[in-house]
Every structure is written in structure tokens, then in C-alpha cells.
Rosetta silent file (secondary structure, phi, psi, omega in degrees, C-alpha in Angstrom):
SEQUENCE: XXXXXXXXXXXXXXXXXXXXXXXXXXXXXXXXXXXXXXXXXXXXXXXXXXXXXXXXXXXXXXXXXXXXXXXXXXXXXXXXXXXXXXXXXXXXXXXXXXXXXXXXXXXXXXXXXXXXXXXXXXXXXXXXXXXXXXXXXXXXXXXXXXXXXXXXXXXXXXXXXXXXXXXXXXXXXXXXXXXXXXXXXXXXXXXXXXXXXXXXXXXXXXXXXXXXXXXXXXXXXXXXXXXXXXXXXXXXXXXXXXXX
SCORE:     score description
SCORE:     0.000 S_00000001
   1 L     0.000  -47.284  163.247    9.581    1.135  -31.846 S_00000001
   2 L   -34.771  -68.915 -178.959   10.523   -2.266  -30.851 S_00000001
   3 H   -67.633  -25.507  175.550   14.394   -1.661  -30.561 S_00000001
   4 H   -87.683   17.100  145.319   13.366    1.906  -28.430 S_00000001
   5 H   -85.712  -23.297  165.797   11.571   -0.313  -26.424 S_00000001
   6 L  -118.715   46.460  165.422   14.321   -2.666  -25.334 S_00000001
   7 E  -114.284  124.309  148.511   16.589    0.529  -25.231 S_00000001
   8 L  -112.328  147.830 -134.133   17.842    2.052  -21.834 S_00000001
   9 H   -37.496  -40.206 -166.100   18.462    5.384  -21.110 S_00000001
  10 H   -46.663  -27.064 -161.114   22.264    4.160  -20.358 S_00000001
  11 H   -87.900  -25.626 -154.196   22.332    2.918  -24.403 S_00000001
  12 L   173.762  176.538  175.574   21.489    5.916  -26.174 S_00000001
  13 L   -67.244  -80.399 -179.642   19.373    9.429  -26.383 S_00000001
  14 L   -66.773   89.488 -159.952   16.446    7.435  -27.876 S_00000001
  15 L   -95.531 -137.060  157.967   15.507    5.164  -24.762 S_00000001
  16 L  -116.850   -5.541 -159.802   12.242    3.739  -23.582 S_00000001
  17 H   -48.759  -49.841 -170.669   11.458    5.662  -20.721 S_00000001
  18 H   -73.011  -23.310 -175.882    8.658    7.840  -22.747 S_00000001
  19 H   -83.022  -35.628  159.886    7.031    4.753  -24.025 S_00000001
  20 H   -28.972  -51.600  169.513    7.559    3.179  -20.328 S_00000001
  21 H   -36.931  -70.960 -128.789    4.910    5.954  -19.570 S_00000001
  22 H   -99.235  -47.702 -170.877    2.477    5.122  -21.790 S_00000001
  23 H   -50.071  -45.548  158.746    2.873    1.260  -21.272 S_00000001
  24 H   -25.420  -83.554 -171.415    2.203    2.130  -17.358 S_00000001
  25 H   -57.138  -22.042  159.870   -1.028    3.314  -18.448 S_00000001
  26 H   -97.161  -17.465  166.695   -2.852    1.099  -20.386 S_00000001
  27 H   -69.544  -26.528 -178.962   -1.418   -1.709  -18.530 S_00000001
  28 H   -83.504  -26.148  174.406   -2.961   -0.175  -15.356 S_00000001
  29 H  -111.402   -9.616  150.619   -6.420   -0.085  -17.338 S_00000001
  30 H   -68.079  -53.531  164.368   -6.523   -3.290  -18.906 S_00000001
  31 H   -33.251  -46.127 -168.555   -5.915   -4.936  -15.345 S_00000001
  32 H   -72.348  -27.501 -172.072   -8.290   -2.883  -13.806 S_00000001
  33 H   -73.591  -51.140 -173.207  -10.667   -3.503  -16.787 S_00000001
  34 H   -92.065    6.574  156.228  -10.309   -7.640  -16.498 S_00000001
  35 H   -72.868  -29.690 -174.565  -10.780   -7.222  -12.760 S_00000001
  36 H   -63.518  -50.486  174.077  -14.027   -5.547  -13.106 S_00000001
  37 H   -55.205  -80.604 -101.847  -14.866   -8.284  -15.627 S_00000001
  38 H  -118.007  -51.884 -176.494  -13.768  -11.781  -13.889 S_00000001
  39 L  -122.571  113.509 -158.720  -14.621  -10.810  -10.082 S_00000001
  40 L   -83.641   -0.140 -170.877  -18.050   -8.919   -9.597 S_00000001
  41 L  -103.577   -9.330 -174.772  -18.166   -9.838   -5.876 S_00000001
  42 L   -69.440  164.981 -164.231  -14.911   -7.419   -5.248 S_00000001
  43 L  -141.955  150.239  172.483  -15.450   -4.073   -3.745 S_00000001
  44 H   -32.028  -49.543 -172.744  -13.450   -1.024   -4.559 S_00000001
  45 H   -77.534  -43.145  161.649  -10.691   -1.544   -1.988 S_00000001
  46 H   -38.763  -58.882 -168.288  -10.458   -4.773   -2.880 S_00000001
  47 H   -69.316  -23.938 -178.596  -10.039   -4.717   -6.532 S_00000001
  48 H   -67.694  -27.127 -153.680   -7.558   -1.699   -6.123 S_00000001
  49 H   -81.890  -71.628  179.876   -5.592   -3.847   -3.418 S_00000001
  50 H   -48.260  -38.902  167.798   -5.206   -6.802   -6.163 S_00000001
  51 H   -79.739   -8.886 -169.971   -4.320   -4.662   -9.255 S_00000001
  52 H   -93.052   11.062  169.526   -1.381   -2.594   -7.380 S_00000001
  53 H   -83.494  -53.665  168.732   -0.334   -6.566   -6.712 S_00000001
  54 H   -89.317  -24.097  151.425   -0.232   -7.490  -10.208 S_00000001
  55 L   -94.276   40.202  171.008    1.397   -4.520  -11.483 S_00000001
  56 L  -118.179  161.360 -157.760    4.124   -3.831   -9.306 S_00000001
  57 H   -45.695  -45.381  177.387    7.467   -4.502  -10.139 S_00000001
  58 H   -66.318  -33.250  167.727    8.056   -7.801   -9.215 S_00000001
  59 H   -69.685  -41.810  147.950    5.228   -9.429  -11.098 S_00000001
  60 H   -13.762  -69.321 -146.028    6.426   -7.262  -13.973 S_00000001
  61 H   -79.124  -46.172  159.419    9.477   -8.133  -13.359 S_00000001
  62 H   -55.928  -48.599  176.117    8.630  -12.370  -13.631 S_00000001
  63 H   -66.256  -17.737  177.948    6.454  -12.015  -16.297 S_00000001
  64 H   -72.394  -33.810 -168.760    9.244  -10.471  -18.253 S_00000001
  65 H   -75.992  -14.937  166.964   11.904  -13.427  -17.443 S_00000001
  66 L   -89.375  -10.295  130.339    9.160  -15.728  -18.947 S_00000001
  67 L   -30.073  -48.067  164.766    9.837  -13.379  -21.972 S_00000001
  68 L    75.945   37.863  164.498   13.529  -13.526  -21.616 S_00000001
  69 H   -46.479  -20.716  160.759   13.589  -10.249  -22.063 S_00000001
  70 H   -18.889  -50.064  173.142   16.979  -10.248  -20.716 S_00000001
  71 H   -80.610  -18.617  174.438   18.287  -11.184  -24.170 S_00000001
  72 L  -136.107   37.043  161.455   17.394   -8.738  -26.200 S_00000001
  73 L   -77.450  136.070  179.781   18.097   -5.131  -23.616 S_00000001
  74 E  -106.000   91.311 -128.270   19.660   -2.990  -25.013 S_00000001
  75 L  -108.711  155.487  139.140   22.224   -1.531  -22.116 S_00000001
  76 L   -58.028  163.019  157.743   24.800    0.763  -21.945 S_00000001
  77 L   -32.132  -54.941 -164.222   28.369   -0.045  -20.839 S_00000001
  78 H   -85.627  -59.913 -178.432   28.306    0.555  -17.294 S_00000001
  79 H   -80.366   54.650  125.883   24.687   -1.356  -16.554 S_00000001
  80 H  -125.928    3.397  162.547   26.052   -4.602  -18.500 S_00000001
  81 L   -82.717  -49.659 -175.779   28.845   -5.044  -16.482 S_00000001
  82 L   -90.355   21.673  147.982   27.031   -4.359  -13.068 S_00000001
  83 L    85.190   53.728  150.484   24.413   -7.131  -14.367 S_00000001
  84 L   -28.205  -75.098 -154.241   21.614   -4.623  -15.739 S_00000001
  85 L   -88.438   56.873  168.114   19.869   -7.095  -17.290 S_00000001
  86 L  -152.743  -16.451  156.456   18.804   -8.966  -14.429 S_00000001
  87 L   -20.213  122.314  168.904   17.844   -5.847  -12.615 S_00000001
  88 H   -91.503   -2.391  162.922   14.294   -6.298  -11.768 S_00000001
  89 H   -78.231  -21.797 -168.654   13.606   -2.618  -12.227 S_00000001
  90 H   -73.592  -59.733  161.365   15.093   -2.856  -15.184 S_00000001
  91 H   -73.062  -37.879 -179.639   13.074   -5.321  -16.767 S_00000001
  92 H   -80.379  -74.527 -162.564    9.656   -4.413  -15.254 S_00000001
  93 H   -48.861  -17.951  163.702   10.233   -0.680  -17.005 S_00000001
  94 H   -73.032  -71.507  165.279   10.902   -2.542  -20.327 S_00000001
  95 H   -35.746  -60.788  164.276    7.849   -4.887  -20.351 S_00000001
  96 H    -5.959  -79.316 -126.445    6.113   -1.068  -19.694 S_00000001
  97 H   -81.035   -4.544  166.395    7.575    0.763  -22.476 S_00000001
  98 H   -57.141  -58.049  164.952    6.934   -2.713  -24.537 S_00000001
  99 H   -52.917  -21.908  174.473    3.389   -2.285  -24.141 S_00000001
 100 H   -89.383  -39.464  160.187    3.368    0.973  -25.074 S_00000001
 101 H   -31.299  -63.046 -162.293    5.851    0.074  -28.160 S_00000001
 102 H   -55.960  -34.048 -158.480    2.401   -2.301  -28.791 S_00000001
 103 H   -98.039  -22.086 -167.244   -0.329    0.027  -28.264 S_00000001
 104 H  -112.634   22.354 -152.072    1.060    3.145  -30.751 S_00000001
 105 H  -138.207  -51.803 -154.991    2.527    0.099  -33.520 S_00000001
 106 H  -149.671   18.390  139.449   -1.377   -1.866  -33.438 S_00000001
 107 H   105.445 -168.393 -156.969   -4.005    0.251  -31.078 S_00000001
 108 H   -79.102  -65.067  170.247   -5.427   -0.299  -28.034 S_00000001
 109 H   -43.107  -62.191 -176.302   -7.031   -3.944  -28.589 S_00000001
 110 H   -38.821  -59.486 -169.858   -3.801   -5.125  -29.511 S_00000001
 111 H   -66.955  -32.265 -153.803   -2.259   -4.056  -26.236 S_00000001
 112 H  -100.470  -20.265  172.631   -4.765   -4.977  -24.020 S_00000001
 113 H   -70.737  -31.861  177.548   -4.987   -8.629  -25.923 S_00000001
 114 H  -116.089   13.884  120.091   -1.677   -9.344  -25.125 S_00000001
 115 H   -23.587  -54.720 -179.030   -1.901   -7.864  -21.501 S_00000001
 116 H   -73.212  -46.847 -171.246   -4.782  -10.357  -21.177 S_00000001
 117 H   -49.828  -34.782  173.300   -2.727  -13.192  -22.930 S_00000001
 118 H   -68.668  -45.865  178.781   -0.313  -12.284  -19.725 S_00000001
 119 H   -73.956  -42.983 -163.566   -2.691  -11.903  -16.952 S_00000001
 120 L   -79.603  -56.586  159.148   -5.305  -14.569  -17.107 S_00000001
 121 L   -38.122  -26.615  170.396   -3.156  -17.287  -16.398 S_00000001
 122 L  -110.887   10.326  174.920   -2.170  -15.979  -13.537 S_00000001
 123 L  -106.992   -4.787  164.603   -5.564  -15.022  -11.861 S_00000001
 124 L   -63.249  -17.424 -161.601   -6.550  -18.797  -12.763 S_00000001
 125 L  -102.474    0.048 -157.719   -3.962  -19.520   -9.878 S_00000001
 126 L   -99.291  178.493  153.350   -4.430  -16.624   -7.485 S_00000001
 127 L  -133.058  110.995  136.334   -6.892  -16.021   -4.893 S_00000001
 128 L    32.991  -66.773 -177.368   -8.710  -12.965   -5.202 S_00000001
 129 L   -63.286  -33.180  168.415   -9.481  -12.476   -1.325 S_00000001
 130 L  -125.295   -1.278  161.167   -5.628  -12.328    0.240 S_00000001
 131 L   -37.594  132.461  164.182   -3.649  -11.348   -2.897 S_00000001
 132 L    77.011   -9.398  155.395   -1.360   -8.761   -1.969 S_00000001
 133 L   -58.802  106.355 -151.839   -2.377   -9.070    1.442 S_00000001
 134 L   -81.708  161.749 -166.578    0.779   -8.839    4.128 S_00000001
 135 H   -53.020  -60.516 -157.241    1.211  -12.215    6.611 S_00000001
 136 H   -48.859  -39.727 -147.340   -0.248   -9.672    9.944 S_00000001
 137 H  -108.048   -9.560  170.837   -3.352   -9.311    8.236 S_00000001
 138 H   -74.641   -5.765 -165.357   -4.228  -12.844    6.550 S_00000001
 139 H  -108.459   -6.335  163.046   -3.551  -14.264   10.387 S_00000001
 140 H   -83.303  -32.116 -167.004   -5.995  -11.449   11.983 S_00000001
 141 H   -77.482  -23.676 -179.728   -8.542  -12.226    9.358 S_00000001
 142 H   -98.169    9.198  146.333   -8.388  -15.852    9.866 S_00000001
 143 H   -99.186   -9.192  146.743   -8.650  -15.864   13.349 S_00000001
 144 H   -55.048  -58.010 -176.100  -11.753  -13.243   13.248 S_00000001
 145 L   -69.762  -12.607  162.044  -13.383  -15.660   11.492 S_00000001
 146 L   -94.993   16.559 -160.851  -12.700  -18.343   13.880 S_00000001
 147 L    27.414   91.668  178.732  -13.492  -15.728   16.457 S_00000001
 148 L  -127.978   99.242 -141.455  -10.356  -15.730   18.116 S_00000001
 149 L   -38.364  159.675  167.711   -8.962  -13.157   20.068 S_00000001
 150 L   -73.253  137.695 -163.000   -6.306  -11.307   18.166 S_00000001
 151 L   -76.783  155.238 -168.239   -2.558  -12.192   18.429 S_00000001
 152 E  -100.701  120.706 -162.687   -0.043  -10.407   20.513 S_00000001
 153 E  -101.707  111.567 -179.850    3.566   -9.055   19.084 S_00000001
 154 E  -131.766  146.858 -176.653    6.438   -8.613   21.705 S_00000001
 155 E   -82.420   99.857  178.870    9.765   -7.365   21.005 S_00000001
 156 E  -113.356   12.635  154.406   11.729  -10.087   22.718 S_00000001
 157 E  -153.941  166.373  174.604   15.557   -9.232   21.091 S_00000001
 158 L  -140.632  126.504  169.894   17.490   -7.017   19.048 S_00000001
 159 L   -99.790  129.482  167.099   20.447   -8.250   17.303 S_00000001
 160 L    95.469  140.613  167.643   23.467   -6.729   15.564 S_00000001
 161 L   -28.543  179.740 -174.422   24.719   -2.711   15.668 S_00000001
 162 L   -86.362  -14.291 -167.236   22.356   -0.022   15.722 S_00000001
 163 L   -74.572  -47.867 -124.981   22.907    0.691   11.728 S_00000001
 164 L  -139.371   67.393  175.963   22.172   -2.664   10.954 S_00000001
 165 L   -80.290  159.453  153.126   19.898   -4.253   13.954 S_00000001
 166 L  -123.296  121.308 -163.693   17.945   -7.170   13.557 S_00000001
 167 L   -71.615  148.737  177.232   14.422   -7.587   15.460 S_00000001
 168 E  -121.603  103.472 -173.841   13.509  -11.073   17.345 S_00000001
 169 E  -122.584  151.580 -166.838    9.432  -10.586   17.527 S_00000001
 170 E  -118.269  123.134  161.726    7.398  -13.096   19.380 S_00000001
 171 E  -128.934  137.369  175.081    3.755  -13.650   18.185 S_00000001
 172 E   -93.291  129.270 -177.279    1.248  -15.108   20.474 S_00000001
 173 L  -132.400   62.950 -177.049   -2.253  -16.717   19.779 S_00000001
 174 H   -22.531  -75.146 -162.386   -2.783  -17.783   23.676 S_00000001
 175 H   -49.887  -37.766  153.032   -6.394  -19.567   22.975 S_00000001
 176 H   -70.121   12.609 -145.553   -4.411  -22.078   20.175 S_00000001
 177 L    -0.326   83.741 -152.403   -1.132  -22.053   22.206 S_00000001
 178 L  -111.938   96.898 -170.656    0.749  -20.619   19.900 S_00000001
 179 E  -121.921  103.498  170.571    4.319  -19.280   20.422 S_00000001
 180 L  -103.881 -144.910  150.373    5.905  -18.344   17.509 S_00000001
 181 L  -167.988  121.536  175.388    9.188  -16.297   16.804 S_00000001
 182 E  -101.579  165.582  154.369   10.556  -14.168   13.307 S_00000001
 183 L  -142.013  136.357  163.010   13.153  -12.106   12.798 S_00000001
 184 L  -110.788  168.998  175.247   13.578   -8.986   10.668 S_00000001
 185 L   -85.002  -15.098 -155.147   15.959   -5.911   10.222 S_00000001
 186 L  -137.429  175.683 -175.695   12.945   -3.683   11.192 S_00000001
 187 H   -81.078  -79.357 -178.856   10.059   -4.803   14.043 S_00000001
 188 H   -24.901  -29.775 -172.887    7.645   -5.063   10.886 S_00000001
 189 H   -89.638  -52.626 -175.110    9.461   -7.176    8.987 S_00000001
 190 H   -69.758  -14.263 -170.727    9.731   -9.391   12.068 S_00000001
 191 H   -79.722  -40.732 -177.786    6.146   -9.120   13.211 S_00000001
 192 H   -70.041  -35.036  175.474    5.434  -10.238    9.653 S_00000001
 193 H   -75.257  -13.049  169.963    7.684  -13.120    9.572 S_00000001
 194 H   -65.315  -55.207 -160.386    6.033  -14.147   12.894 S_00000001
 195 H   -60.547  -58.280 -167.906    3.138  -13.602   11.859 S_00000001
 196 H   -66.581  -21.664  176.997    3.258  -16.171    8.770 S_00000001
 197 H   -69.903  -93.417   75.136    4.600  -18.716   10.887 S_00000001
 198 H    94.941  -84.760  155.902    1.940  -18.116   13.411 S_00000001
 199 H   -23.633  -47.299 -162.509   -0.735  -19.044   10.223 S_00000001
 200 L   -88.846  -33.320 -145.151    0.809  -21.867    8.979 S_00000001
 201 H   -91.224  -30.202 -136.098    0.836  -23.532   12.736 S_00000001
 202 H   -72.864  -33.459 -155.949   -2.493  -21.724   13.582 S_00000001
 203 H   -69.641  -57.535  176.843   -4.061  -23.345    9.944 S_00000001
 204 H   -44.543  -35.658  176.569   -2.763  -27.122   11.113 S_00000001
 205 H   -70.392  -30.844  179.769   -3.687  -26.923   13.998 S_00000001
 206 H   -79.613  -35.217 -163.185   -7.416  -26.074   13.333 S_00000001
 207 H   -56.270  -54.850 -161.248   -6.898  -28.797   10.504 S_00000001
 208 L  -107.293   27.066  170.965   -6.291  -31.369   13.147 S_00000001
 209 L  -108.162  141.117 -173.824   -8.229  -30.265   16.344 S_00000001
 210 L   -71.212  145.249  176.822  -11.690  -32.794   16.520 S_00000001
 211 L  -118.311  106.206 -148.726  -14.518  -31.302   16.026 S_00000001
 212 L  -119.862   -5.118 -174.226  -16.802  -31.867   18.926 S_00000001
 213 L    99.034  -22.798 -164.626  -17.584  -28.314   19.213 S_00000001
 214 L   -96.174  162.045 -177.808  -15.581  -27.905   22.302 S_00000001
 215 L   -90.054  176.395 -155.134  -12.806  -25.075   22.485 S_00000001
 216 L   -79.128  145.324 -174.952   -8.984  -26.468   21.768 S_00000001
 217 L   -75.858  131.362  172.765   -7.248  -27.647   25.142 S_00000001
 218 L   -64.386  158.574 -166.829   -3.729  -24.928   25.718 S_00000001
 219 L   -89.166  127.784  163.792   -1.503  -25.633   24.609 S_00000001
 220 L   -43.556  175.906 -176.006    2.545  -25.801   26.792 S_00000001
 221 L   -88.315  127.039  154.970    4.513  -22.644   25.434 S_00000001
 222 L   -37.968 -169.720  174.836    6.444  -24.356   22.076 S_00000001
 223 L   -90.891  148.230  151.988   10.627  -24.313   21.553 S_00000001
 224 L  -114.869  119.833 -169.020   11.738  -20.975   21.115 S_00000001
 225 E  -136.778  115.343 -163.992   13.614  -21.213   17.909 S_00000001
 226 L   -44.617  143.486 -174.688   14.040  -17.968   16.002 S_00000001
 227 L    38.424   24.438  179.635   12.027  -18.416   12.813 S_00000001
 228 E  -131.292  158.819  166.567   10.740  -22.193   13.134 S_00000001
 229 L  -110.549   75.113 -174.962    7.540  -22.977   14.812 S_00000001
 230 L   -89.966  169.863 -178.166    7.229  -26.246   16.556 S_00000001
 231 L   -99.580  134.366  154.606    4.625  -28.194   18.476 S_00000001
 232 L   -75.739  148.567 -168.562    5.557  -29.760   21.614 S_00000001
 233 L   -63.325  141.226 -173.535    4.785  -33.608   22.006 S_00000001
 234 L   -83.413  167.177 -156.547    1.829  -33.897   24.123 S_00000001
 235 L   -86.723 -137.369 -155.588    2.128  -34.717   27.605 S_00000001
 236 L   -90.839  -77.705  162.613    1.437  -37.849   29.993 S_00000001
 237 H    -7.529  -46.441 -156.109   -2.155  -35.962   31.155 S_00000001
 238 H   -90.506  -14.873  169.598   -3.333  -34.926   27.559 S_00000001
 239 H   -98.631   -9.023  157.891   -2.814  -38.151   26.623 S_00000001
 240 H   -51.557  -52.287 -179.801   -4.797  -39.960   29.378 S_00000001
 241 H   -86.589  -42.396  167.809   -7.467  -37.510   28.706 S_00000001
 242 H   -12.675  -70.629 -173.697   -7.305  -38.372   24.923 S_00000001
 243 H   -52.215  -52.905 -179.212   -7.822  -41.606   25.747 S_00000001
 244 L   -57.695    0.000    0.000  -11.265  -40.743   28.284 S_00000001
């Protein structure tokens, strides 16, 4: 079961794909199982939001290279020449049909013990509340809670043909004076890359504004520099009034 577990379809009749199934499924109910367990303050949407986070491909796909599953796939011709085993689809569909390899070889505890053995370590480091959460929506939520008007997204370029455009999105947080600027191939992708910048300045900024209670002085409009955010130096005024 082991070697038809590190088999793909490309290697032989008898692949992993059917065990890939099975692995899928109890891997989907032991997360959901030590989620239930470890945070009791989660809500449905929540907890649903965090396991399709840990068990999508790419986390898969990392926990297997701390496996090194790489080394022991068992590939066809054609996928080890065009670098198969680094495929992260490749790999996350192995780690699967591994678990399932685990669960019909030494039962259900077994699988879910060394699920857990995978998993816990990595929800000591996470946080619960924005895993799996995209950039737009940790930078609306953290400016609700500072009750802060919500930030504004303008299409201010397009770069490149039409197959292959790339978006220049501007996001604005007027009341911190906040100009940031991403770019993506799609407006989403740039609104998001705005958007994180747009966090990071938004977070510092709050870090380092005094807190007297009073609301933060605007800001001038920043550099517009496609994906960097900077602060301009403050001026002759703001530093007068510092000083009062």
C-alpha cells in the first residue's frame, strides 16, 4: 500500500489516485475534528474558513517537502523529466493517498494520530481569527475596529497587451493618509496587493500615532511608487506644531 501510495497514475495501472480519495476524507475530518477541539470560541464560518486553509494544496503541498516526499514518487517518464516531483499538485495528492495508504494498513486512530502529529504544530503558530483570510478583508476588519471609514480602490493604470494586462490599483485610507499602490494581472489581484501594503503602513502608523485621544493629523498624499508604500517626511508646520 505504501509503494501505491507514492505511485502516479503516469507510473503504472496501480496508482494512488483511489487511495488519494480516501486520504481526502479523513484528513478533512480529523482537521475539522481538532478544530472543534482546540478553538471553542470559533463559529461555523469560521472554523470552515480555517480548515479549507489548512487543507488546500499548498499547505499539503509544504507539509509534504518536510517529508521529502519528493524522493521516494514514483513517476512515469514524461512527469520526471518535466520536474513532476516538485509539482505541488503532485505532492499534495500523494500526502492524500498516503493517509489513506495509513488509515486501511492501521485504522482510523492511526491516521488521524499522525494527521495530528502534522497539524498541531502548525496551529501553535497560526492565528485562528485571519487565517485564510485575503489582504482586502484583514485591512476592512482592522479599520472597523478602529472605526475608520472603509478604504477606496481606483483603477489608476493598465499595463501590457490585452491578453496579458497588468492592473495599477490605488488604495486609499483618507482619515490615516494613506496612498498606497499594487499591481496585479487582474484588478483583484491588484486591489489585494494594495490592500496589504495599505495594512502594513495603516498598522505602523497606529503603532506610532500618540495617544491623546485626538484623531491622527492628514496626512500629504505619499510617493507614488507601484508596489512600495512610503511616508513622506513631515513638514516645516507639523513639526512646529509637534513641538506646541
Amino acid at each position: 500500500m505504501l509503494q501505491q501510495a507514492l505511485t502516479h497514475r503516469s507510473h503504472s495501472s496501480l496508482h494512488n489516485e483511489r487511495l488519494e480519495f480516501l486520504g481526502d476524507s479523513i484528513l478533512n475530518c480529523v482537521v475539522a475534528s481538532i478544530l472543534y477541539e482546540r478553538f471553542n470560541s470559533l463559529d461555523e464560518g469560521d472554523l470552515s474558513r480555517v480548515r479549507a486553509n489548512l487543507v488546500k494544496q499548498q499547505s499539503l503541498f509544504e507539509i509534504a517537502q518536510k517529508l521529502e516526499l519528493s524522493q521516494f514518487l514514483r513517476l512515469g517518464e514524461g512527469e520526471l523529466k518535466s520536474g513532476g516531483f516538485r509539482r505541488p499538485s503532485i505532492l499534495a495528492d500523494t500526502l492524500e493517498a498516503l493517509l489513506g495508504a495509513i488509515y486501511l494498513d492501521g485504522g482510523f486512530d492511526q491516521a488521524a494520530a499522525v494527521i495530528r502529529a502534522f497539524y498541531i504544530p502548525i496551529l501553535d503558530t497560526v492565528d485562528p481569527q485571519t487565517l485564510g483570510k485575503d489582504a482586502k478583508t484583514l485591512l476592512q476588519e482592522f479599520l472597523q475596529a478602529k472605526k475608520i471609514s472603509l478604504p477606496l480602490y481606483n483603477v489608476v493604470a493598465t499595463h501590457g497587451a490585452a491578453h496579458s494586462q497588468e492592473f495599477e490599483i490605488e488604495c486609499l485610507v483618507p482619515k490615516l493618509g494613506i496612498q498606497v499602490f499594487g499591481r496585479g494581472g487582474s484588478r483583484r489581484a491588484g486591489e489585494q496587493a494594495a490592500a496589504k501594503l495599505a495594512l502594513e503602513v495603516a498598522e505602523e502608523a497606529l503603532k506610532k500615532a500618540p495617544s491623546t485621544g485626538r484623531k491622527p493629523r492628514q496626512r500629504s498624499p505619499q510617493l507614488k511608487l507601484a508596489g512600495i508604500a512610503t511616508v513622506q517626511s513631515e513638514t516645516a508646520a507639523d513639526k512646529k506644531l509637534a513641538k506646541q
